[in-house]
C-alpha positions as CSV (number, residue, x, y, z in Angstrom):
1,X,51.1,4.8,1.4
2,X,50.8,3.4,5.1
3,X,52.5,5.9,6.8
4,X,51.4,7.7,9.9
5,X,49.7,10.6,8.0
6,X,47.6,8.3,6.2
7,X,46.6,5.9,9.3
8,X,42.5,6.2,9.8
9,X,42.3,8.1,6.7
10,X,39.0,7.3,4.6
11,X,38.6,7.8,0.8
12,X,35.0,8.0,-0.3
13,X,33.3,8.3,-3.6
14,X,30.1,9.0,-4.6
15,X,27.8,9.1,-7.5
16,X,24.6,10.4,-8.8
17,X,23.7,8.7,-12.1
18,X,20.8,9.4,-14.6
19,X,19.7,5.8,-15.9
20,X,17.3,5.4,-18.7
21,X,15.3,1.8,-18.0
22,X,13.4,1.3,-21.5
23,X,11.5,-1.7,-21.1
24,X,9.7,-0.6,-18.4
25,X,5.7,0.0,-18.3
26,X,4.6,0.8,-14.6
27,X,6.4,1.7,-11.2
28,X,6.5,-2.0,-10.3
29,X,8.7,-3.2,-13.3
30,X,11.1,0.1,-12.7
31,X,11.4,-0.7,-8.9
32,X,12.6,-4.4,-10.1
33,X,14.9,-3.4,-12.6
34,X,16.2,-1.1,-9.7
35,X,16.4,-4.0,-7.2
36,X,18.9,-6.3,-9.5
37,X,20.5,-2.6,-10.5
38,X,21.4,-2.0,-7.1
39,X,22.3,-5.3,-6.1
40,X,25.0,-5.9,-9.0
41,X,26.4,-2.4,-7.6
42,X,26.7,-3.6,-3.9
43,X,27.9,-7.6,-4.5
44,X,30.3,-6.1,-7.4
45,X,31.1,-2.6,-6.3
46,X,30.4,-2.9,-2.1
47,X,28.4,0.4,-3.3
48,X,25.6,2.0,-0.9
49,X,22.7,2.7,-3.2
50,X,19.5,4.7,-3.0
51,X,17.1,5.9,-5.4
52,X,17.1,9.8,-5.0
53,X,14.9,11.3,-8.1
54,X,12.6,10.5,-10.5
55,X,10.7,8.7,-8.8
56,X,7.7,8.7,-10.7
57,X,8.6,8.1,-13.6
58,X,8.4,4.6,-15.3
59,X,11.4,4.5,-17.5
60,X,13.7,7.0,-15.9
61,X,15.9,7.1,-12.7
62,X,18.0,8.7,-10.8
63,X,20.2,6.6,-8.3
64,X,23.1,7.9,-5.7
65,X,26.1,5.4,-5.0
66,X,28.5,5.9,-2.2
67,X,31.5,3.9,-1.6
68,X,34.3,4.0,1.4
69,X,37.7,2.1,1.1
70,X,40.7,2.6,2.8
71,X,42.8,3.5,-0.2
72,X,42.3,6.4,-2.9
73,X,43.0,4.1,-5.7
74,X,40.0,1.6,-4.8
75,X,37.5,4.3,-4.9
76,X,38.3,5.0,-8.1
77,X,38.0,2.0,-9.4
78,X,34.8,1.8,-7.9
79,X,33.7,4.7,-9.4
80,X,35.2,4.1,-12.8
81,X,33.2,0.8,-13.0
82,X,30.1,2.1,-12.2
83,X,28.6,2.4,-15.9
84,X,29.9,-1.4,-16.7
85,X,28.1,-3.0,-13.9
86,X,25.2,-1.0,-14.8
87,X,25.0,-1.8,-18.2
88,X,25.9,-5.5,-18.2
89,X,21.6,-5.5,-18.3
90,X,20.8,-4.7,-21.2
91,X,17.5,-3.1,-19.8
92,X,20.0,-0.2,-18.2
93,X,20.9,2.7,-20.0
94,X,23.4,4.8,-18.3
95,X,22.4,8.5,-19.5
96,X,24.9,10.7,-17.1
97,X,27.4,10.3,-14.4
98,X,28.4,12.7,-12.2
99,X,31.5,11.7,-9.4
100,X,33.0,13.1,-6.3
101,X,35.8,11.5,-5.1
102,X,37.9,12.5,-1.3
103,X,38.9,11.7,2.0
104,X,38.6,12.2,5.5
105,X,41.9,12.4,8.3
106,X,41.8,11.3,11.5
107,X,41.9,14.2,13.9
108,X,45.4,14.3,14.8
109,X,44.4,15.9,18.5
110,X,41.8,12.9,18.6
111,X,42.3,10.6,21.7
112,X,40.2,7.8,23.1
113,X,38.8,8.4,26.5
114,X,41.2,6.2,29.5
115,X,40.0,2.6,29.8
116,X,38.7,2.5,25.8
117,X,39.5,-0.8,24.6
118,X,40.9,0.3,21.7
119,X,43.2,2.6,23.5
C-alpha cells in the first residue's frame, strides 16, 4: 500500500489504560513500578507514555500511550500488545483498555517553499 495516495500518510494509535499496581505502599514505589512500566512500553512498543490520572493514589494508575508508524497494520500491533508488555510484571494489573486508532494525509495542495531542501 505504497501508492501515491498513501505517500506521507501517518497512522497513529493511542491508549488510555487503567492499571492496578498491588504491591505498592507509597507514591515512591508506584512512580517506580511506572518507570520500568513505561520503559518496557517504549524499548518494546516505541510507545510515548505519560501518566495522565490517578495520580495520587498508591496502587492505581492511569497511563496514556501514543504510537506513530508509517503503516496501519503496525499500529495495531502496537496497540494489540499493549496489555502483554504490561503484564509480563507481575506487579501490573491491566484493569481497562480503551484504543483509538487513525491517520493523517498529507495535504495534497501542500508544497514546500522554492529553495527547501527537500523540495
Amino acid at each position: 500500500m505504497s501508492d501515491a495516495r498513501t505517500q506521507g500518510r501517518v497512522h497513529y494509535g493511542i491508549a488510555r489504560v487503567d492499571l492496578h499496581l498491588p504491591g505498592n505502599h507509597s507514591l515512591k514505589a508506584k512512580r517506580t513500578s511506572l518507570r520500568r512500566a513505561e520503559a518496557a512500553l517504549a524499548d518494546q512498543l516505541g510507545a510515548s507514555v505519560a501518566e495522565v490520572g490517578a495520580q495520587d493514589r498508591w496502587q492505581r494508575a492511569i497511563i496514556g500511550i501514543a504510537f506513530a508508524a508509517s503503516t496501519a497494520t503496525g499500529v495495531d500491533r502496537a496497540l494489540e500488545r499493549i496489555t502483554v508488555v504490561l503484564e509480563r510484571d507481575p506487579r501490573v494489573e491491566v484493569l481497562a483498555i480503551t484504543d483509538l486508532a487513525d491517520h493523517l494525509d498529507a495535504d495534497e495542495g501542500e508544497q514546500l517553499p522554492p529553495g527547501h531542501p527537500a523540495s
